[in-house]
N, C-alpha and C positions, 0 to 999 in steps of 0.2 A: 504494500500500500504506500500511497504517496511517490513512488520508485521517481515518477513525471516532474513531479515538483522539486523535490530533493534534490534533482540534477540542475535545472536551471535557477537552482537558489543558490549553488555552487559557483553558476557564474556571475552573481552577482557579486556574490562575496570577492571575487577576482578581481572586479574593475576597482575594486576600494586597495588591491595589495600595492606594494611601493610607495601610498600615499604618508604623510607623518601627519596628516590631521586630518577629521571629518570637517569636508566644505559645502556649501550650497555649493559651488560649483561641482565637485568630484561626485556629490553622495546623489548629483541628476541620475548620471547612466546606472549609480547601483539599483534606483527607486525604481526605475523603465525594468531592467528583469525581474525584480521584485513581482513589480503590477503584471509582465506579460505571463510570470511564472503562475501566477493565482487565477488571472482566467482561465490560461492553458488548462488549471486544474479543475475550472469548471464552479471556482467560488461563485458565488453571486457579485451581481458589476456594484452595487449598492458598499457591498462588506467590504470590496477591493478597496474604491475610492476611499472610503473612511478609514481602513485599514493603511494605505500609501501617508496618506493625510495627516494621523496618528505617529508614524516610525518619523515620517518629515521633520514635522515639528520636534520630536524627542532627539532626535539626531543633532539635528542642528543647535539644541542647547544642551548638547550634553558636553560635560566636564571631560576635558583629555587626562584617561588615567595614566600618570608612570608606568610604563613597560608594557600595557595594553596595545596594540595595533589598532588603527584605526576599523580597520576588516573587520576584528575579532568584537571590537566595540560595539560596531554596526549588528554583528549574529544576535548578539545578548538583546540590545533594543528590537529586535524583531521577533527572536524565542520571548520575549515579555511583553508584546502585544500577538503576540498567536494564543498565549496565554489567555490576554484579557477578551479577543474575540470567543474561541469557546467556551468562556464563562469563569476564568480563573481556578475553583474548585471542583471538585468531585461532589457530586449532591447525591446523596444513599439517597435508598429504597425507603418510604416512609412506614412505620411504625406502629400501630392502632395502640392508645391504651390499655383497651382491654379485643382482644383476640376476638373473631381474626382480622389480621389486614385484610382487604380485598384489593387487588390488582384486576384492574380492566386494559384489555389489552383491544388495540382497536389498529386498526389500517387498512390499505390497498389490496387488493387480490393481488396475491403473488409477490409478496414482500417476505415471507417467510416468518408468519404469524405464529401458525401454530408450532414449528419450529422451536419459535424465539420463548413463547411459554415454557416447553417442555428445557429449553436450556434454564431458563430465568427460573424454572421450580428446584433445577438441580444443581444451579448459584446458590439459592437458599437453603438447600439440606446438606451442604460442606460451610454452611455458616450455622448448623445446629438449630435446624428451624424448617420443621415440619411443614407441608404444603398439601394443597388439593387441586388437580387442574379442575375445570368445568366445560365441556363440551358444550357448544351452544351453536357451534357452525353445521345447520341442518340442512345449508345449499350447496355449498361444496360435495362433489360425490367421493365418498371413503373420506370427510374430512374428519370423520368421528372414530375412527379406525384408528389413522394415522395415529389422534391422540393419544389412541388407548398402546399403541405399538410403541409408542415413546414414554407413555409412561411408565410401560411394563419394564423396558432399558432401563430407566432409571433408578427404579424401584419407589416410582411416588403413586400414589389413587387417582383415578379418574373417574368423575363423575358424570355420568351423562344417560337422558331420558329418552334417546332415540331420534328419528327427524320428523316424527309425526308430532312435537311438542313447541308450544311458542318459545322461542329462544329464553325472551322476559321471564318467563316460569321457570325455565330452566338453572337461570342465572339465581333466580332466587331460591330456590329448591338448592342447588348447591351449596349458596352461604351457608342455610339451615342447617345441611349436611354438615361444613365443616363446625359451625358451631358447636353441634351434639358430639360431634368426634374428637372435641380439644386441638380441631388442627391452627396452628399458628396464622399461617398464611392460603389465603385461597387465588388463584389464578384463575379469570375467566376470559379463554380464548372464544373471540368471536368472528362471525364471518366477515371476509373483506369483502368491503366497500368502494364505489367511488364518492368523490365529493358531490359528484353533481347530480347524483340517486339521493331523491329528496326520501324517498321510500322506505330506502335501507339506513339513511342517515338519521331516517326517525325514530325508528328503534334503535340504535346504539342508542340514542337519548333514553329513550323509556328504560332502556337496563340501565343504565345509569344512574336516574332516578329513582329508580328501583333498589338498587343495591347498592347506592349510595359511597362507591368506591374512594380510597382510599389516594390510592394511585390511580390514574388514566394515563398508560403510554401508549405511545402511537409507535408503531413498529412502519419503520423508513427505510428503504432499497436504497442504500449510499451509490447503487449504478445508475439514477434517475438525475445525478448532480447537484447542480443547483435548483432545480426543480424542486429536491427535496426539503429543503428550506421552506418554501411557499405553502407548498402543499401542509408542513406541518401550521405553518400559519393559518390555514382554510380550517383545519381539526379544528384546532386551538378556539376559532374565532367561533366554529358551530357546538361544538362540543364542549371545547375545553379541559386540554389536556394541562398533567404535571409535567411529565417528562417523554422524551424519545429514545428507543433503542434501533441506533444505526446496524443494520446486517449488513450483509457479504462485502463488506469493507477491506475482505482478503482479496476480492475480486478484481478491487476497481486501482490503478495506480496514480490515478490523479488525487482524490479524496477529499472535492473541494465540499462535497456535502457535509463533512465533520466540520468545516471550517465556517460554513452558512449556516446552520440549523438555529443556535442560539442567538446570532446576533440578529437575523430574519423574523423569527418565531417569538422570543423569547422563554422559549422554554427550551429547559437545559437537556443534553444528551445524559444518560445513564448510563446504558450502558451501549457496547458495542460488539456485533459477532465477527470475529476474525477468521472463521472458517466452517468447513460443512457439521463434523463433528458436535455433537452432541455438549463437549466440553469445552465448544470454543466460545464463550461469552467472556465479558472481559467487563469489570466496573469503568468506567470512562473518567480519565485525568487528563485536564487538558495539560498538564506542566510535560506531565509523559510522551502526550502524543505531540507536544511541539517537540520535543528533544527528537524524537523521531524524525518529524518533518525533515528536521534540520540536518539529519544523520546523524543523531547524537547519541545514538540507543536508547537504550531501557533499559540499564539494570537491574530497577525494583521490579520490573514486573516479570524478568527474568526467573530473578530470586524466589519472586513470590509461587511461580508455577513451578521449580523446585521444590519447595516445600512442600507444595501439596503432591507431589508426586512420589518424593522420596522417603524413605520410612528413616529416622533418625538410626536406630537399631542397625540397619540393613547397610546403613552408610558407614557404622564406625566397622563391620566387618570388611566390608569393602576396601576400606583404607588397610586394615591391617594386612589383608590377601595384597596390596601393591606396596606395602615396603617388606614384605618378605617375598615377594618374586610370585605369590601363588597364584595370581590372578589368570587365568586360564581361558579358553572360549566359551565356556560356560557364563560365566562370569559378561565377558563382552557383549554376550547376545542379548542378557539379561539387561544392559545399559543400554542397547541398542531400542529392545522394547521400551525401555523407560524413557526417553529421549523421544519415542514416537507418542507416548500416551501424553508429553509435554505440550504438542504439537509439530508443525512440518520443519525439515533440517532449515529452509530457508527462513521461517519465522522466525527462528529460533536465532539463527546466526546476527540479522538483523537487529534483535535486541543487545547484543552485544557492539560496545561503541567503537569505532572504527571499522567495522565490517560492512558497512552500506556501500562498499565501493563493490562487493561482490556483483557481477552478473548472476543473470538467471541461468547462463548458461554453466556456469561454474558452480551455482547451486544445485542445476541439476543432475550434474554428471556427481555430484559427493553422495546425494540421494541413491543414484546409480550404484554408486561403488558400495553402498551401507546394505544395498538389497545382494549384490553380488555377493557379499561378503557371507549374510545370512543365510543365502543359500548353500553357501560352500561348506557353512557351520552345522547346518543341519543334515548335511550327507554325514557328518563326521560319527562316529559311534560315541558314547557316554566316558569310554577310556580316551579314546584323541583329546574329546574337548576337554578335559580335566590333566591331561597331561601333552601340552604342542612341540614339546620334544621329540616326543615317538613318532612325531609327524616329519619332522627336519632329518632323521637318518633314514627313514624308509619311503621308497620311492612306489614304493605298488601300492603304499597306503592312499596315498595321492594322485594315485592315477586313479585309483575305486572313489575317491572323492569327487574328480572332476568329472569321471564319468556318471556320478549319480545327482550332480548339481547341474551340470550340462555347460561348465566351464572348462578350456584346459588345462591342462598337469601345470605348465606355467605361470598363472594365474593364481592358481590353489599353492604352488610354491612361491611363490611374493606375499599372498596373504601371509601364512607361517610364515616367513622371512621377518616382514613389515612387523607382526603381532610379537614377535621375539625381542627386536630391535624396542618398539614401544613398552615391553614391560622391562627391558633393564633400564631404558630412559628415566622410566616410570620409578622404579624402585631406588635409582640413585639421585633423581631427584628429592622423592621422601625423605632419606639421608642426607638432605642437604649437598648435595653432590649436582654442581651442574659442570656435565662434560661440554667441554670448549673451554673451560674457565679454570680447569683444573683439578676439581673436585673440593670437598670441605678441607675449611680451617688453611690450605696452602691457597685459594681463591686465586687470583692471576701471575701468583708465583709458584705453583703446577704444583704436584703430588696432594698426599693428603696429608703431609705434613703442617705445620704450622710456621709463618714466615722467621726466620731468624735474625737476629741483627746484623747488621750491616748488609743484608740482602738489596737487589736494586727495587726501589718504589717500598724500603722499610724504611726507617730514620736510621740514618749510617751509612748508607749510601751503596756500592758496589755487591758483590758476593763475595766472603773474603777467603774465597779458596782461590779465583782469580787473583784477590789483591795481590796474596803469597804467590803466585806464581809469576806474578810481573815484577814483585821484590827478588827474585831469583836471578829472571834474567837480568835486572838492571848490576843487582851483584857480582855476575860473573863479567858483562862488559866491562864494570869497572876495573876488573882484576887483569885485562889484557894490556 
């Protein structure tokens, strides 16, 4: 996401390099890629102007910091009004006093509605908070299926009356439901609409009224652009929504609809879906997704999907298997799945900062090589993968692997090669050992000794088994 803008924010940042101070003159040509980089994305022309308008003005009185670049200067006032465009903070989920919350989920045919429910009920059961979906979409054919096939994945309830039943009935039959059942939160997925179906738009109203919801989000197609800004304007102005959850925002590389939604509408993004996945909802920060923009990563959000993926317990064995050498294909394939349940290798790369310069082509082919590799893992018998030694001296072992992976013998010998090479890296790393440098305690004066006096680059200067030996020769020339 973003991939479009990223790149021509790059060149703006360029026309400010060589300069020693931000000028109305110089900081013209950066504001021209700025504004061409924002439509290209498909912002709204509204958000641009205000947004150009906004960094103008801050640019031009901002204080020249010691040892800042003018460039560098320039990112920070632009990462802090991308900031203030999509609303500054993250705004949670709201709360009911007393149980349950109701969430009304409302939007467009073909936005990825009932989706967005079944991901947004299993955001809230990894936050310890019980849910209920509510089938109420009786127009859609197999719209009530789908729910129940997604709720069943997740392991959350679904309630629903069938399609002979008023939507309005249904909606409220379910709060009922959750009430008597102590569920926390109830979600009621409804049918999509257009705006301009006074018919359908008037029953969203009556459920509404009816059920008196808590939250109204409108679930928004981030590939409609700046469209989607407007549109949630029109909800807003009929309905009356709290917030938006932008989808397939993995889809779209421009991404000017994150950028439009709030300042357009005035109501704030929540959350956003990054991918098809069931688990790919994401809370919505704007500080995060500007760093992005900018190529700047994500580390928190990183970290955060670590967490949740990895068992504490399972990671301190893990570490002890790589500084004792144990770590084995067993082990690999097992990181390889967890690395997938995070999400895809290129999203993942991504959130780490300086990696936005990858192509897709380069992300794809590491995807490639992760799947090749699994397969080769999985021809192997339960002894190979537990011990890749027996793999490096026997050449028939390897030939029965490539032929049951459907790779060749060379291939499947680079894997072992490559997997060997990485776990002594691995293990003398742990140790504090990084090769190129020397190893521990001797650092760039080599071994794993510890530097001694008078060594070069210690206090004292030379190595003083040289010094003695240049006192030698100067010794005997003198004696001729």
């Amino acid at each position: 996401m973003f991939d479009a803008l990223a790149e021509r924010l790059e060149g703006a940042w360029k026309k400010l390099r060589g300069q020693d101070k931000i000028s109305e003159s110089n900081i013209q040509e950066a504001l021209r890629e700025v504004r061409r980089a924002l439509l290209e994305a498909d912002v709204n022309l509204q958000v641009v102007k205000e947004f150009i308008a906004e960094v103008e003005a801050k640019a031009q009185g901002a204080e020249v910091i010691s040892g800042v670049r003018p460039a560098q200067q320039f990112v920070k006032i632009v990462h802090d009004e991308l900031v203030a465009v999509m609303g500054e903070t993250n705004v949670p989920l709201a709360t009911a006093d007393s149980p349950p919350t109701i969430v009304l989920m409302a939007g467009l045919q073909g936005t990825g509605k009932t989706t967005a429910s079944a991901k947004l009920a299993l955001h809230l059961r990894k936050l310890n908070r019980s849910a209920l979906l509510v089938a109420t979409d009786i127009y859609r054919p197999a719209a009530i299926d789908q729910l129940l096939t997604l709720g069943k994945q997740i392991g959350v309830p679904v309630f629903q009356m069938g399609t002979g039943t008023d939507p309005v009935e249904i909606a409220r039959a379910g709060v009922e439901r959750a009430k008597a059942d102590g569920v926390d939160t109830v979600i009621i997925d409804t049918a999509g609409r257009l705006q301009i179906d006074q018919e359908m738009m008037a029953e969203l109203a009556r459920i509404k009224q009816t059920v008196k919801p808590h939250e109204t989000l409108l679930v928004v197609d981030a590939m409609t652009g700046q469209e989607a800004a407007s549109l949630t304007r029109t909800f807003h102005e009929r309905i009356g929504i709290t917030g938006a959850i932008l989808t397939k925002l993995d889809g779209d590389s421009r991404g000017g609809a994150a950028l439009s939604v709030r300042r357009v509408s005035g109501a704030p993004i929540k959350f956003v879906g990054v991918g098809e996945k069931v688990e790919a909802l994401q809370p919505f920060y704007p500080e995060r997704m500007a760093s992005r923009i900018l190529g700047m990563g994500d580390v928190v959000t990183l970290v955060e999907k670590a967490a949740e993926a990895v068992d504490l317990s399972d990671a301190e064995k893990m570490q002890e298997k790589i500084l004792t050498a144990k770590f084995d294909f067993t082990d690999f394939l097992k990181q390889m799945r967890l690395m997938k349940n995070m999400g895809s290798l290129g999203g993942l790369i991504k959130l780490i900062p300086g990696m936005n310069k990858l192509t897709d082509d380069q992300l794809q082919q590491g995807e490639a090589q992760l799947k090749q590799a699994e397969a080769m893992i999985n021809s192997m018998t339960p002894e190979e993968r537990r011990n890749p030694d027996l793999l490096a001296g026997t050449p028939g072992r390897r030939r029965r692997i490539a032929r049951g992976s459907g790779y060749s013998e060379a291939e499947v010998s680079k894997l072992v090669t490559d997997f060997t090479k990485m776990r002594t890296l691995m293990q003398q790393m742990g140790q504090g050992q990084f090769p190129g440098l020397g190893g521990t305690g001797g650092g760039p004066w080599g071994g794993n000794r510890p530097p001694q006096p008078g060594w070069r680059g210690y206090p004292g200067g030379a190595n003083p088994q040289k010094k003695k030996k240049k006192e030698k020769k100067k010794k005997g020339f003198g004696t001729l």
